[in-house]
N, C-alpha and C positions, 0 to 999 in steps of 0.2 A: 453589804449584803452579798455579793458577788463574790469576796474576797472570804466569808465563812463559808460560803456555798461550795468555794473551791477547795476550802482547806476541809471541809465535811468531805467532799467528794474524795479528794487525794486519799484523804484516812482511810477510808473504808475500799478503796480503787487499789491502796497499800497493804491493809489487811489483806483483802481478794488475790495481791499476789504473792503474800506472804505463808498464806498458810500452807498449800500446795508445797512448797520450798521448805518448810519445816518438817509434813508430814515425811518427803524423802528424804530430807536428813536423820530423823529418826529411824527411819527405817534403816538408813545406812549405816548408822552407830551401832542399831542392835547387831549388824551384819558381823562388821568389826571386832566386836569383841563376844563372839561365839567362841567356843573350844574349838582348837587344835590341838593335834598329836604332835606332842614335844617330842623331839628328837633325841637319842638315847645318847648317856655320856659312855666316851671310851674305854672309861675305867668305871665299872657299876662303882657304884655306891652304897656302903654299907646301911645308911640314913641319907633318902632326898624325897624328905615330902614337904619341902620347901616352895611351893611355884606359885606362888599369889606374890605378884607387882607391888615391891615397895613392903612387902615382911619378912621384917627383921628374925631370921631362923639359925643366926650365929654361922659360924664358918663350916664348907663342908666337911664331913669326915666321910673317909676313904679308907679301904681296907689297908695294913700296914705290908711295905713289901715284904717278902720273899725271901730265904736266903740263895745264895747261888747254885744252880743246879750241879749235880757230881757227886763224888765217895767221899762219906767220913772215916776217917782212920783213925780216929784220937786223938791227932796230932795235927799241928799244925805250922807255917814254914819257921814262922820263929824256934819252936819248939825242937823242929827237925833237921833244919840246915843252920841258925842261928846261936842256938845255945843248946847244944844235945847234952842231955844229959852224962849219955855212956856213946864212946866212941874206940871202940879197942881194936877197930881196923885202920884209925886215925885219915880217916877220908872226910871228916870235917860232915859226917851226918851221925844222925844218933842212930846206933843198931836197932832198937826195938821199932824206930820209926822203917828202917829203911825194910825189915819184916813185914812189917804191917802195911805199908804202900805195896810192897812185893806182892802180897797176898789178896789185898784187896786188886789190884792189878794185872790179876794173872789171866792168861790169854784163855778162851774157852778154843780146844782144840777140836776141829773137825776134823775125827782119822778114821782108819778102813779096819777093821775087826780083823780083816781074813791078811792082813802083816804079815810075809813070813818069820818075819822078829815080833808078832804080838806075843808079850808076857801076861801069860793068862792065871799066874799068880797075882800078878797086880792091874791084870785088866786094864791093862793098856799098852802103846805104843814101845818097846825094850828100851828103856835109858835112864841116867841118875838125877835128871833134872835141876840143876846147879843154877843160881842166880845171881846176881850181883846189879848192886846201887850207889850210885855214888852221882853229887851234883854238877850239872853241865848248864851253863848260862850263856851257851852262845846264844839263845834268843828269847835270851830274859832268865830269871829266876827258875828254875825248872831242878827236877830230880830225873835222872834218865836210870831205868832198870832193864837190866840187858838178860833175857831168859836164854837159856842155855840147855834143851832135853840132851844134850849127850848121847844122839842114840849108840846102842851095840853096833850096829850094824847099815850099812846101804844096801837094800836088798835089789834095786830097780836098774835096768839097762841103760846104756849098752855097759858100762862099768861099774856091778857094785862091786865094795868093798867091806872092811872093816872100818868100824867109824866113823861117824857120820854127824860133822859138827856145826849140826844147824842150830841158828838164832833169831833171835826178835828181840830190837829194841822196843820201847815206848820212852816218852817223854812227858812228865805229866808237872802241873802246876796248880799250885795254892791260889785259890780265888776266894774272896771275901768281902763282904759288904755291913752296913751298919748293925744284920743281925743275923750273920753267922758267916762262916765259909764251907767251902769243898774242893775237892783234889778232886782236878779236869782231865782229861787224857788231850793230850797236845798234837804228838806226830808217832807214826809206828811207821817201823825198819822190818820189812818181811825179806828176809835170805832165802831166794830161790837160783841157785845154778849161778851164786855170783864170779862174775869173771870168766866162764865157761863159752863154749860155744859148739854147735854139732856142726859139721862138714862144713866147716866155714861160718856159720849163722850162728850171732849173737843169742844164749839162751839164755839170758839172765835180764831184760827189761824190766821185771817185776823185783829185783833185788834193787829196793830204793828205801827213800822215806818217803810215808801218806801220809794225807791229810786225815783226821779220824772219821772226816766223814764220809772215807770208801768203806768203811767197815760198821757190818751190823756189831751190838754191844751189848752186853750183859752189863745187871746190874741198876745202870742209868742212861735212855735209849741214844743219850746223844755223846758222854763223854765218860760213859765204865769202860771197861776190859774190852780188848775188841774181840770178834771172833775169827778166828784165823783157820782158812782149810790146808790141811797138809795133804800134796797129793801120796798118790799109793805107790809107797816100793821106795822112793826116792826122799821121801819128807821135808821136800820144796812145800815153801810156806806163803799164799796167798791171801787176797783180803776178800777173796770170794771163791765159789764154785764156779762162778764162767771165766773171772781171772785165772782159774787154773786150769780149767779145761782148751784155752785160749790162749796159753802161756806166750805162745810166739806168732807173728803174721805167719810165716814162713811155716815154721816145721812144729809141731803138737809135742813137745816135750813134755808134759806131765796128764793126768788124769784125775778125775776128785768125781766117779761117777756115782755107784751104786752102794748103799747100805752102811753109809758111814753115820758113825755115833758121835757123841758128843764127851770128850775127856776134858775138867779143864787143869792146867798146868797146876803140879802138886805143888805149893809152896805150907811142908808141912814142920820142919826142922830147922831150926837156925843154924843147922850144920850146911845146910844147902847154898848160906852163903858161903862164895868165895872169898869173902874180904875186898881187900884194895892194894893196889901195886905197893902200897908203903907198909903195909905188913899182909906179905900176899902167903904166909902158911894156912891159910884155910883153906887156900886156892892150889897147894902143890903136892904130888905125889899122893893123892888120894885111892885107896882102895875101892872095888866095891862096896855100898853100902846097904842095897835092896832087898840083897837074898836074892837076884832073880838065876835063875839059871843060865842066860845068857853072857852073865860076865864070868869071867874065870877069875878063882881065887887066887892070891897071890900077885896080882897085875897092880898095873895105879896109873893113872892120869892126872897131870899138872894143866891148869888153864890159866896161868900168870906165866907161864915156861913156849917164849915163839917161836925156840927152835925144835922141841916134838909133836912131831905129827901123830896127831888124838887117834887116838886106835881103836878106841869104843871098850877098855878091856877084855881087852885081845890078847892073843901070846904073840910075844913079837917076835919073828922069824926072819924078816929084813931089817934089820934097824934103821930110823930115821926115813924109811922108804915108806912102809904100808901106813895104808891110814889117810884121814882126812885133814885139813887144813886145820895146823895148830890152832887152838883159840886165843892162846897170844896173841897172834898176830890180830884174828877177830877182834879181841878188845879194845888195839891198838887202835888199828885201821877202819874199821868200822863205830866200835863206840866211843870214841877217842878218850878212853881210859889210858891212865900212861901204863906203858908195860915195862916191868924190871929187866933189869939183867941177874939171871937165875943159872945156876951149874945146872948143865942138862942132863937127861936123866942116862944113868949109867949105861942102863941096855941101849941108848941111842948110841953111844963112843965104841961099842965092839963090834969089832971088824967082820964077826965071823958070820953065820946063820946059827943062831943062840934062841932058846926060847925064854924071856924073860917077862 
């Protein structure tokens, strides 16, 4: 009797402490599995209405990547350095490619309206604009296009001149992935006062190679065309307006202040190319070809030729003297294009003051 009494008592002594212990575990269950705010995936999801525990909603799908950011030309590296079609400068790129990079590539000029050599037939800066391309793999696969304005003239202190043979490289490369590619812009060569110096002080700091991303871009904001300021008078060529305004610690070589517009580099003629040192007549004893008033008819300029000095089609009155730094030698030394050995140009070998 004792012994059901106890096990009556226990039961219901068990109950009495069971229930209490039930009720907050249900409570605590319902707690548990309330909603939360699911945390967002890094890559959204074209379809994820997937989130119920243990349903089977098949494999995510994601939007499909991208192709690679940059400029289409047409063409592409097999196309252009690989198997060119047409190569009649024999530099081992296809012409119509190395046009069409040229083109898509061409630098957007910041220059000054009020130029004492602005050609205001052709609204812009005085010069013939000449380019050349050909492929350089010092640091990888790359195509390097080397622009060339030519100007007539240096109109800016303390020494202008005739001639005036400034440049810019770039360096650009084929990227591509499972669904598509584009041509990058790699590295850009801005030629300001290379090799120069005023009263002792280095003025040439900014004649190097950049990375593209000191330069704002046209086109595509991280790897199109860059934009280059040419300052005023001199046509030293920076990767901004405070780079040139700031040319040197020392002494203020150049200027890039008020009312300049925006020209970008003509690349309109496939005569524009120079060719290539293995068949460089596209690139020698060239006439003017613009119409502009500032060249003289009759004159010609060779840019594959290191021993004359670019005289902007000039008349030459000292020979082998006036003028600015052959662009041979530029191609040479700067773009490491190989330069020929070419018979120099006739008016450079007379002895006399000739105007040729």
């Amino acid at each position: 009797m004792r012994s059901l009494f106890a096990v009556a008592a226990g039961a219901r002594f068990g109950r009495a402490l069971v229930w209490p212990f039930a009720i907050f575990a249900a409570n605590a269950c319902s707690d548990i599995a309330a909603p939360r705010i699911r945390p967002s995936p890094s890559a959204p999801a074209v379809r994820d209405d997937c989130n119920t525990l243990f349903q089977d909603c098949g494999d995510p799908w994601y939007a499909p990547p991208s192709p690679p950011p940059g400029l289409s030309i047409g063409y592409d590296w097999n196309q252009c350095a690989v198997a060119p079609a047409a190569d009649n400068d024999l530099d081992g790129v296809d012409d119509n490619c190395e046009f069409a990079v040229a083109r898509a590539f061409a630098p957007l000029l910041k220059v000054n309206p009020n130029e004492c050599d602005w050609d205001g037939g052709l609204n812009r800066i005085g010069g013939e604009y000449y380019f050349a391309v050909q492929r350089n793999d010092e640091y990888g696969p790359r195509l390097r296009i080397a622009y060339m304005p030519a100007y007539y003239k240096d109109c800016g202190g303390p020494e202008p001149h005739k001639g005036d043979s400034e440049f810019i490289l770039e360096d650009v490369s084929f990227e591509s992935n499972t669904v598509g590619g584009a041509w990058q812009l790699r590295n850009v060569f801005t030629s300001a006062h290379c090799g120069t110096d005023f009263l002792g002080v280095a003025t040439d700091p900014n004649c190097q190679w950049w990375d593209p991303g000191q330069f704002a871009h046209v086109d595509d904001p991280t790897y199109g065309a860059p934009v280059i300021w040419v300052s005023y008078g001199k046509h030293a060529n920076y990767r901004s307006a405070q780079a040139c305004n700031t040319s040197n610690n020392v002494v203020v070589v150049d200027l890039c202040l008020f009312g300049y517009a925006d020209r970008r580099f003509p690349v309109l003629y496939s005569w524009q190319n120079i060719g290539s040192a293995k068949k460089p007549q596209a690139g020698l004893y060239l006439p003017p070809r613009w119409g502009s008033a500032y060249a003289t008819p009759g004159t010609a300029e060779s840019f594959w030729d290191a021993f004359s000095w670019f005289n902007g089609w000039n008349p030459r009155t000292v020979p082998n003297v006036e003028g600015s730094t052959p662009y041979g030698q530029i191609l040479a030394g700067y773009a490491h294009f190989w330069t020929p050995v070419v018979t120099p140009n006739p008016c450079d070998q007379n002895p006399y003051y000739v105007t040729c």
